[in-house]
C-alpha positions in Angstrom: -99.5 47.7 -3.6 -102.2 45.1 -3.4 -102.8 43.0 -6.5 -106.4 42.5 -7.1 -107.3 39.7 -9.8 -110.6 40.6 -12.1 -112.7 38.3 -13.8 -114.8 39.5 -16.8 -118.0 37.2 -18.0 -116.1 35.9 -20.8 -113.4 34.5 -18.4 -110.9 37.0 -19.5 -108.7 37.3 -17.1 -107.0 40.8 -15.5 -104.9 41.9 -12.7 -104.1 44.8 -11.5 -101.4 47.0 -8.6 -104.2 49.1 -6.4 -102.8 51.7 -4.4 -104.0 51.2 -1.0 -106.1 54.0 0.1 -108.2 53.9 -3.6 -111.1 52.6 -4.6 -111.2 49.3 -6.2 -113.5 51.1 -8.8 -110.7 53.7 -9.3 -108.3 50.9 -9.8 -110.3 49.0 -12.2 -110.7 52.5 -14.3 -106.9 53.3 -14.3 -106.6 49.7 -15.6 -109.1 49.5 -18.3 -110.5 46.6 -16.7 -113.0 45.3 -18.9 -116.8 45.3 -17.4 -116.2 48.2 -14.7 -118.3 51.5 -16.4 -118.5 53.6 -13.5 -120.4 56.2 -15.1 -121.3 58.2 -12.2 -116.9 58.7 -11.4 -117.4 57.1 -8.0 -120.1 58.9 -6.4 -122.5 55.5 -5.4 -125.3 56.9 -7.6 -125.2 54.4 -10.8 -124.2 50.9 -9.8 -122.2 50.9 -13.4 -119.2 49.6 -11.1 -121.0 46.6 -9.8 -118.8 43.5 -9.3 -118.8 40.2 -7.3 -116.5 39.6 -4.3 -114.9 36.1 -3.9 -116.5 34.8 -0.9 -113.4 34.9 1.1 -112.7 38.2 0.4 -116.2 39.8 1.4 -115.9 40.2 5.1 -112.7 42.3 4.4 -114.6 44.4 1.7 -116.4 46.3 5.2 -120.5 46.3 5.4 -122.4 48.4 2.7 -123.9 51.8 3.8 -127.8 52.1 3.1 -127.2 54.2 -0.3 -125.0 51.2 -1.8 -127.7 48.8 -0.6 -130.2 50.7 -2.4 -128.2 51.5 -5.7 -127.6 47.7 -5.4 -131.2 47.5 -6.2 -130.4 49.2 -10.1 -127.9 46.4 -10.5 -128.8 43.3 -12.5 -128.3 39.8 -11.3 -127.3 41.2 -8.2 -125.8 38.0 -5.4 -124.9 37.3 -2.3 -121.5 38.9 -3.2 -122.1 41.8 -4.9 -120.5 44.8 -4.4 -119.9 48.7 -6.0 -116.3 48.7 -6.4 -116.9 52.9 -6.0 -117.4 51.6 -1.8 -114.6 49.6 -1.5 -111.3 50.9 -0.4 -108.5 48.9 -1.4 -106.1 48.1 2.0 -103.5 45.5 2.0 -105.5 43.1 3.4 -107.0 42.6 0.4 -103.8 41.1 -1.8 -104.8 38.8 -4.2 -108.7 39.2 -4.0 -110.8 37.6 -6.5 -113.4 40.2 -8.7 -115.7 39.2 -11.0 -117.4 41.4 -13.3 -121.0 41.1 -14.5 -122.2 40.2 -17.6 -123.9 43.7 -18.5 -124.4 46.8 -15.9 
């Protein structure tokens, strides 16, 4: 299982064993990781699950779909790197990628 490191505002630090095949959303959840809401349960229609992707990870993360794009939109302080965790699907390829989490969603 892949191990995903998360990085709240505050610099607390958290990582986690994602099942590959998952979300990285559904990991965070199953983790309590702090600063990953996902009030909508995964379903791309809140942006609540909004995190940024190291750099080095994103081309691994796949492209976002129109509908994340425009949830995206809902998200504050969105970057270059920002993602909905609900649209990623965690493979082994990404062991050891670097999430950060938002200040608010």
């Amino acid at each position: 299982m892949p191990k995903i490191h998360f990085t709240a505002h505050d610099g607390t630090e958290q990582t986690v064993e994602a099942k590959a095949g998952m979300s990285l959303m559904e990991a965070a959840v199953q983790n309590s990781v702090v600063g990953i809401d996902a009030d909508c349960g995964g379903s791309c229609a809140c942006a609540t699950c909004h995190v940024y992707i190291d750099p080095a990870f994103l081309p691994l993360t796949g492209t976002p779909d129109d509908m994340e794009t425009s949830m995206l939109e809902f998200a504050e302080d969105v970057k270059e790197t920002s993602r909905l965790s609900c649209q990623i699907i965690v493979s082994d390829v990404l062991e050891g990628m670097l999430v950060n989490t938002p200040e608010s969603q």
